[in-house]
VEXDREN-2710 file (C-alpha; in Angstrom, 1 decimal):
% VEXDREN-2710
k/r/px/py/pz
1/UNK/-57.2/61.6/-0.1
2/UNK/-55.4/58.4/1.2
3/UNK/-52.0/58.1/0.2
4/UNK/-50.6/54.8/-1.5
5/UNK/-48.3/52.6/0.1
6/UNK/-45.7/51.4/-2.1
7/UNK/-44.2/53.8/-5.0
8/UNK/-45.0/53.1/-8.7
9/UNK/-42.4/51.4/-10.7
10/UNK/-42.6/53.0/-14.0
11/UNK/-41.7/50.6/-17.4
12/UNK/-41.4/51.2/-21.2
13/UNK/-42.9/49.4/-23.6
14/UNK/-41.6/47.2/-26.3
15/UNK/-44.4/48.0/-29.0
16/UNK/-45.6/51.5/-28.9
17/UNK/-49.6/51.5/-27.6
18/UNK/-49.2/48.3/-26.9
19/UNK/-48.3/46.9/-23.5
20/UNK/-48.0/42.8/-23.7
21/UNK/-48.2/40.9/-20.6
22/UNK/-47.6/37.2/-20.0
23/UNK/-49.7/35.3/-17.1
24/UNK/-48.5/32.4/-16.0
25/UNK/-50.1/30.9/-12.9
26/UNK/-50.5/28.1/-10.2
27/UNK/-47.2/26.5/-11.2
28/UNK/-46.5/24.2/-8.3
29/UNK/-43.2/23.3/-8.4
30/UNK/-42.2/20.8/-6.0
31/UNK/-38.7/20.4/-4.1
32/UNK/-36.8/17.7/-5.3
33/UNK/-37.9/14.2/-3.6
34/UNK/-41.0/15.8/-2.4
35/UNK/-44.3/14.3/-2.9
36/UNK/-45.8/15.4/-6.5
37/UNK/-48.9/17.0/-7.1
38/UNK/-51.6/14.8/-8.8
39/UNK/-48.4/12.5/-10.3
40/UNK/-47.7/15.3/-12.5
41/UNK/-44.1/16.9/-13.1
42/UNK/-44.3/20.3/-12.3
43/UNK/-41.6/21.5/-13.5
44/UNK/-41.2/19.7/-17.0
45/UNK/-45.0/21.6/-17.5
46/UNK/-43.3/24.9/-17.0
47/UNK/-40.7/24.9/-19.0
48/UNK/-42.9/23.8/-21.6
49/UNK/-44.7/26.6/-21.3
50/UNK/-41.3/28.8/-21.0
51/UNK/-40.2/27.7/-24.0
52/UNK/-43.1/28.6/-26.1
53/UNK/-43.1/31.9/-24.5
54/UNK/-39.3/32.4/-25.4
55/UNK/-40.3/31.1/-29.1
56/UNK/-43.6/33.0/-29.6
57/UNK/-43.4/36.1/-27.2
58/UNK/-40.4/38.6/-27.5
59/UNK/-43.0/41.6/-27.3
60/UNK/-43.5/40.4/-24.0
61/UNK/-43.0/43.9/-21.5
62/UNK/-43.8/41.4/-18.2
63/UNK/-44.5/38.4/-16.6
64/UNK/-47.0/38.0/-14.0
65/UNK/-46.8/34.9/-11.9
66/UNK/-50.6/35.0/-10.2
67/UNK/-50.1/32.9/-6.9
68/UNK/-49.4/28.9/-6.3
69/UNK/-45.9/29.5/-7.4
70/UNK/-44.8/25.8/-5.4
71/UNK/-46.9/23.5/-4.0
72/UNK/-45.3/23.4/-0.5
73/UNK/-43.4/27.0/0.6
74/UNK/-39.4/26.3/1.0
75/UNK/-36.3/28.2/0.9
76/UNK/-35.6/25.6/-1.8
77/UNK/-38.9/25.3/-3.7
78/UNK/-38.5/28.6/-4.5
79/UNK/-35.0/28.6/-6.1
80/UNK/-35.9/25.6/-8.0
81/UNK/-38.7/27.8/-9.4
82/UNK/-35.9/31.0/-9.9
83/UNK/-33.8/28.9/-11.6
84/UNK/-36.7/28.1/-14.0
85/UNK/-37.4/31.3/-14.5
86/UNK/-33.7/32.6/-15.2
87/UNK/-33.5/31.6/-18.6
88/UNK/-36.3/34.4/-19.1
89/UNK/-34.9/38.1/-20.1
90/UNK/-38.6/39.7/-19.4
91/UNK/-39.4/41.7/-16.2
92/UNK/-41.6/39.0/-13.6
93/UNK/-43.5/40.2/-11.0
94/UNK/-45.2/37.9/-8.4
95/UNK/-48.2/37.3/-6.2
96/UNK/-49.2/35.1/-3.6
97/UNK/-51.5/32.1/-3.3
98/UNK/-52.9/30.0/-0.7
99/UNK/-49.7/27.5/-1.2
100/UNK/-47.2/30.3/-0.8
101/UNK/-45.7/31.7/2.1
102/UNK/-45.7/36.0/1.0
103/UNK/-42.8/36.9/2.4
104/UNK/-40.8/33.8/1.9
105/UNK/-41.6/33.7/-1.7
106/UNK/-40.8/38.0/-1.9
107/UNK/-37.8/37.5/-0.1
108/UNK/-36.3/34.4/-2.5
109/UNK/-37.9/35.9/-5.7
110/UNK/-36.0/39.5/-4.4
111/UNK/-32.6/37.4/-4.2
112/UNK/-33.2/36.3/-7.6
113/UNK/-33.0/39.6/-9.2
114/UNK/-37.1/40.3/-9.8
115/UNK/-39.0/43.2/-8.7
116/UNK/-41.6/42.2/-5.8
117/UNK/-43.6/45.7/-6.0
118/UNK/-47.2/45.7/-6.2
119/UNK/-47.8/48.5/-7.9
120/UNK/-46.5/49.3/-11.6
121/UNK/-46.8/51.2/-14.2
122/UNK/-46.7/51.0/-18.3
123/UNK/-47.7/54.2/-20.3
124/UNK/-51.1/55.0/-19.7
125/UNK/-52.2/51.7/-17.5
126/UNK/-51.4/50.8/-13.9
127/UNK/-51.6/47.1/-12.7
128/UNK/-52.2/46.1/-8.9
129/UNK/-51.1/43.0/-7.6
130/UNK/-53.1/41.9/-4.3
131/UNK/-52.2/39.3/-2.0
132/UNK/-55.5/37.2/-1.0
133/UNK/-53.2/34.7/0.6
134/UNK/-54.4/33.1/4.5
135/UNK/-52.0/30.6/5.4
136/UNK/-53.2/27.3/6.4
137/UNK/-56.3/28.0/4.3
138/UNK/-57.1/27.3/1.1
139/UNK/-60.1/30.1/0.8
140/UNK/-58.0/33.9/-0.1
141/UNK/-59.0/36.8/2.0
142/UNK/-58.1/40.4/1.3
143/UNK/-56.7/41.9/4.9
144/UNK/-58.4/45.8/5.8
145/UNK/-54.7/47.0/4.7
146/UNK/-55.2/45.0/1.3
147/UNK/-58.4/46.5/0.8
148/UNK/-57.1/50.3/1.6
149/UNK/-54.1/49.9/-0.5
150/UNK/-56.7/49.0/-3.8
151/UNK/-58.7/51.9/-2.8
152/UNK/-55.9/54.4/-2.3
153/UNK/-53.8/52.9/-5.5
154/UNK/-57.4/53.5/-7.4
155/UNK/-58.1/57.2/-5.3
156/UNK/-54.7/58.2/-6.4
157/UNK/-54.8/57.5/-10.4
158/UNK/-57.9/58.2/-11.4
159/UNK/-56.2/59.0/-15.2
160/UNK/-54.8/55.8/-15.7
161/UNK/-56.6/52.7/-16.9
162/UNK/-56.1/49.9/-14.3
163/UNK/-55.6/45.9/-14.7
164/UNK/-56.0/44.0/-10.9
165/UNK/-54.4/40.7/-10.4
166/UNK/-54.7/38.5/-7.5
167/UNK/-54.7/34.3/-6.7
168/UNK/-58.4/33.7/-6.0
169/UNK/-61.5/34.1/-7.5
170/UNK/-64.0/36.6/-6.6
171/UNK/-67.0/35.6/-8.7
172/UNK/-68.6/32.2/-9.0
173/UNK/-67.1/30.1/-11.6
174/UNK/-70.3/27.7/-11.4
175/UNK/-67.8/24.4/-9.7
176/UNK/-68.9/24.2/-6.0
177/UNK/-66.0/22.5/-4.9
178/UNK/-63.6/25.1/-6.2
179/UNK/-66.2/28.0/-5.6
180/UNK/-66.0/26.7/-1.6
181/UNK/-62.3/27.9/-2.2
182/UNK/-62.8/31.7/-3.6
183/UNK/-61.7/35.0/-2.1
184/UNK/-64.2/35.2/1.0
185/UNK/-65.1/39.1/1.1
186/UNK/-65.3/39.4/-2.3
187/UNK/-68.0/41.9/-1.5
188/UNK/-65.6/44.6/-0.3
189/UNK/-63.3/43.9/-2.7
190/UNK/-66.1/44.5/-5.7
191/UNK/-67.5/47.2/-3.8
192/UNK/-64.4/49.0/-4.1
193/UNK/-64.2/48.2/-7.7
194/UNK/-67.2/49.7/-8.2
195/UNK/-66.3/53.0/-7.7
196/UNK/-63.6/53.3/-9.8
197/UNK/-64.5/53.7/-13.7
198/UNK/-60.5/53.0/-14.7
199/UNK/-60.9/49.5/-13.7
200/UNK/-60.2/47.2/-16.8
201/UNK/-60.0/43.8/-16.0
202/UNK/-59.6/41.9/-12.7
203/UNK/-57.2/38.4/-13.5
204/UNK/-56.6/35.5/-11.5
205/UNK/-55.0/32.1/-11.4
206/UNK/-56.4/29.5/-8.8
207/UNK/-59.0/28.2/-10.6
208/UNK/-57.0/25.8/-13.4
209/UNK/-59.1/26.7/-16.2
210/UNK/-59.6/29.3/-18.8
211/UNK/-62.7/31.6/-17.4
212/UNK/-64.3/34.7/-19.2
213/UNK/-67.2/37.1/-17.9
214/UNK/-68.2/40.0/-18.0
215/UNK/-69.3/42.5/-14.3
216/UNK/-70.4/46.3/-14.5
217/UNK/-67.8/46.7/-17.9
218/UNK/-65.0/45.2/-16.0
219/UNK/-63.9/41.6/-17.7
220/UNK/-62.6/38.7/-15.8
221/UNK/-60.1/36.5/-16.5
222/UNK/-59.4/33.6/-14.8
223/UNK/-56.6/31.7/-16.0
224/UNK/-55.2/27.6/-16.5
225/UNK/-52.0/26.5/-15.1
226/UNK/-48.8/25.9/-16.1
227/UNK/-49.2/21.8/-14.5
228/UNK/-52.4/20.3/-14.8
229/UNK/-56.1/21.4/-15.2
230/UNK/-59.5/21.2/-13.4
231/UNK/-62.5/20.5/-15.2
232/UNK/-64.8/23.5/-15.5
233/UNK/-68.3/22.9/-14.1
234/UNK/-67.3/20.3/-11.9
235/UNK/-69.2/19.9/-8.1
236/UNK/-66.0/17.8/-7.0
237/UNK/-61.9/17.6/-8.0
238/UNK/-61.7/16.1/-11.1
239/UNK/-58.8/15.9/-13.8
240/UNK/-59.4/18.1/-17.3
241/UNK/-57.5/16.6/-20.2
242/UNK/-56.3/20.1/-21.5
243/UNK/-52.7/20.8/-21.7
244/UNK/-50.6/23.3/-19.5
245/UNK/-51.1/26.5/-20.4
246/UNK/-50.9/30.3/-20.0
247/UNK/-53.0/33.9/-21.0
248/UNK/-51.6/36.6/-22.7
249/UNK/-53.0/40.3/-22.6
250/UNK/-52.5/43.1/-24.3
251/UNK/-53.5/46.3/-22.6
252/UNK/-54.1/49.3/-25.6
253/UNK/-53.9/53.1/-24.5
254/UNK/-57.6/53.2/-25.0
255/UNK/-58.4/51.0/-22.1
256/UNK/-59.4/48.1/-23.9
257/UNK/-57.6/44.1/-24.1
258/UNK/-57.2/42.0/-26.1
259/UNK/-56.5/38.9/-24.5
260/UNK/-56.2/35.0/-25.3
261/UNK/-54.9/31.5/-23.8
262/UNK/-52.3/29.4/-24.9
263/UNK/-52.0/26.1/-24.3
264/UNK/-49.0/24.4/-24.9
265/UNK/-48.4/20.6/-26.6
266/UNK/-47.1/18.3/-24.7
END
């Protein structure tokens, strides 16, 4: 058996048999003065959204933060998004997108107090965060040691039910221009999958807009943003009108989810 790479951080629940997690995703903040994305305020749109999670989500055991954390990688982008997130008392946990820089983003989220582990564990369920991140490109790509971590992880657990997350797509979401954009050996990455019956869920962000399917038992959520949205079933970039926005699961001991998206007023 392959061993894993990175020890298990092990977390209690709020709500016994129930394990709530918050997704917030593709965030973009922006350093102050820089150019804006789309004209939209990125960081007004979050903490929007943090609000309503601090009003309407105290069971929360975690927030994941699923890639496109700022729109351009600084030491300072990232601190304007830490100071966001400090008014939060919940656990975060981070992965990268194609605007992020991995190690830039671990080492500034690290400073900030939050855990940047990729493997973690709540009662019965283990969640995987993978890094699909190619700088320079906007396609993801899972690296060989990427793909042998997932299969280890998986190889080493086969008792506990298992949610993936990662920042780009690895199914069609029938939009050509973002689908020219989605994780490029999603083959391998599904093959691996495929094996493994404790796969749950796959999540990801990316895709700004709320996306549900269904592949060999194994649902997939893509998620909206916390800024502005894409329209689904679009062939090029075009605006949605829906507000910002975030998912909330909730992972039961029997392997199932119950999961939903809020979006917020603005």
């Amino acid at each position: 058996m392959i061993e894993t790479f990175e020890t298990i951080t092990k977390r209690e629940t709020k709500v016994p048999d129930n394990i709530n997690i918050i997704q917030i995703t593709d965030t973009h903040i922006l350093d102050d003065g820089a150019p804006s994305f789309n004209d939209y305020d990125t960081s007004a749109s979050l903490m929007r959204v943090i609000d309503k999670i601090i009003a309407s989500e105290s069971d929360a055991d975690l927030i994941l933060l699923t890639g496109d954390l700022v729109h351009e990688p600084t030491q300072t982008s990232y601190q304007k998004l830490a100071d966001h997130l400090s008014v939060l008392t919940t656990p975060i946990l981070s992965l990268p997108g194609n605007h992020d820089a991995p190690e830039l983003m671990r080492y500034v989220m690290g400073a900030n107090g939050h855990d940047t582990g990729n493997l973690i564990q709540f009662d019965n369920w283990l969640i995987i965060l993978l890094d699909t991140c190619v700088r320079g490109e906007h396609s993801g790509e899972l690296s060989v040691t990427e793909l042998a971590f997932l299969q280890a992880s998986l190889e080493a657990n086969p008792d506990l039910h298992c949610l993936i997350a990662l920042h780009h797509h690895p199914v069609s979401i029938n939009s050509s221009w973002m689908d020219a954009m989605s994780l490029l050996n999603a083959k391998e990455f599904l093959d691996i999958v495929d094996e493994f019956k404790q796969v749950q869920a796959i999540i990801w962000g990316h895709i700004h807009q709320e996306f549900e399917d269904e592949r060999a038992e194994v649902r997939l959520l893509g998620s909206p943003s916390t800024c502005l949205q894409f329209k689904p079933g679009s062939s090029e970039f075009a605006v949605d009108n829906k507000t910002p926005a975030y998912r909330k699961l909730t992972l039961k001991n029997n392997g199932s989810i119950n999961s939903n998206v809020i979006y917020v007023s603005k």
